[in-house]
C-alpha positions as CSV (number, residue, x, y, z in Angstrom):
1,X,13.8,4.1,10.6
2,X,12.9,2.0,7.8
3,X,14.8,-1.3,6.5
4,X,15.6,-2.7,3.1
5,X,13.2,-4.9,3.3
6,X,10.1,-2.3,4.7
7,X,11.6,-0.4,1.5
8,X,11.2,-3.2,-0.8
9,X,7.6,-4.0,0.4
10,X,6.9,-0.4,-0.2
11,X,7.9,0.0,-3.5
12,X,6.2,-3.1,-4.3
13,X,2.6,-1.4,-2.5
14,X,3.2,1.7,-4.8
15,X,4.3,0.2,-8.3
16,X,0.9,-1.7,-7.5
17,X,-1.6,1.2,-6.8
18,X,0.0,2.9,-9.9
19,X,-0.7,-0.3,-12.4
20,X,-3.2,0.7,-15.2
21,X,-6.0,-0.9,-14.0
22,X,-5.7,-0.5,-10.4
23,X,-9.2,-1.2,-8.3
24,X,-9.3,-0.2,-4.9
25,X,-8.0,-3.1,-2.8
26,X,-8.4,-3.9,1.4
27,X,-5.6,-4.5,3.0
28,X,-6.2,-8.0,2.5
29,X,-6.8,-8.0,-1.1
30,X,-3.8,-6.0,-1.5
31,X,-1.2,-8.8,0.8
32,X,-3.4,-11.1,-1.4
33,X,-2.3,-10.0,-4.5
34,X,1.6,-9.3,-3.6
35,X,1.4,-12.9,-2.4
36,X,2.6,-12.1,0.7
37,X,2.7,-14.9,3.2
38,X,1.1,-14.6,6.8
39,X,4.9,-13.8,8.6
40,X,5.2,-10.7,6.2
41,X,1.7,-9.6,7.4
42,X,2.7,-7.3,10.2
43,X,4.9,-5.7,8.5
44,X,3.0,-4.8,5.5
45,X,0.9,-3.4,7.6
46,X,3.3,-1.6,9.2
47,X,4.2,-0.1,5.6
48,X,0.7,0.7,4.7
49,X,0.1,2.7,7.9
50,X,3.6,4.9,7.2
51,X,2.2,5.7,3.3
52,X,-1.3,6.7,4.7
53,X,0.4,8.6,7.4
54,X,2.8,10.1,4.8
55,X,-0.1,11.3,2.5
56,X,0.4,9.0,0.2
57,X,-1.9,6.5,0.1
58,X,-5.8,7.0,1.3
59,X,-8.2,4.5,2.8
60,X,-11.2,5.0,1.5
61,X,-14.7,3.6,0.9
62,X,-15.2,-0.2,2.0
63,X,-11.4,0.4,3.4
64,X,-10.1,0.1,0.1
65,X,-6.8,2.0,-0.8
66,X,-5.9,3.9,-3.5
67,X,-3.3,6.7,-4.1
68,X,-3.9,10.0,-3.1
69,X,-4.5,12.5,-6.3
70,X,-2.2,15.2,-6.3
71,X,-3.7,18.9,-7.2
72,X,-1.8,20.7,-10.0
73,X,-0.2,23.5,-7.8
């Protein structure tokens, strides 16, 4: 069960991997650049690990994410 908020941070993490110019980002760089502060760590975290889980996102080399290509079906 997800909150407002955990749905907030998420569609923050997603408008963010689908910028136009988008480099692969830790999950460090990515907190970083959302400007999250150390209390909202946890569950950013939290949110990353439900949109890898979910397909969405993929960690990749040097742990960086980036969203997961869709095939044309």
């Amino acid at each position: 069960m997800s909150s407002d908020a955990d749905d907030t941070l998420r569609e923050k993490v997603l408008v963010l991997l689908r910028s136009a110019g988008y480099q692969p980002l830790t999950k460090s760089g990515l907190a970083r650049v959302l400007g999250l502060p150390p209390d909202e760590r946890a569950r950013f975290r939290g949110v990353l690990r439900g949109l890898e889980n979910e397909g969405v996102v993929l960690c990749g080399r040097k742990s960086a994410y980036t969203l997961r290509q869709r095939t044309p079906g």
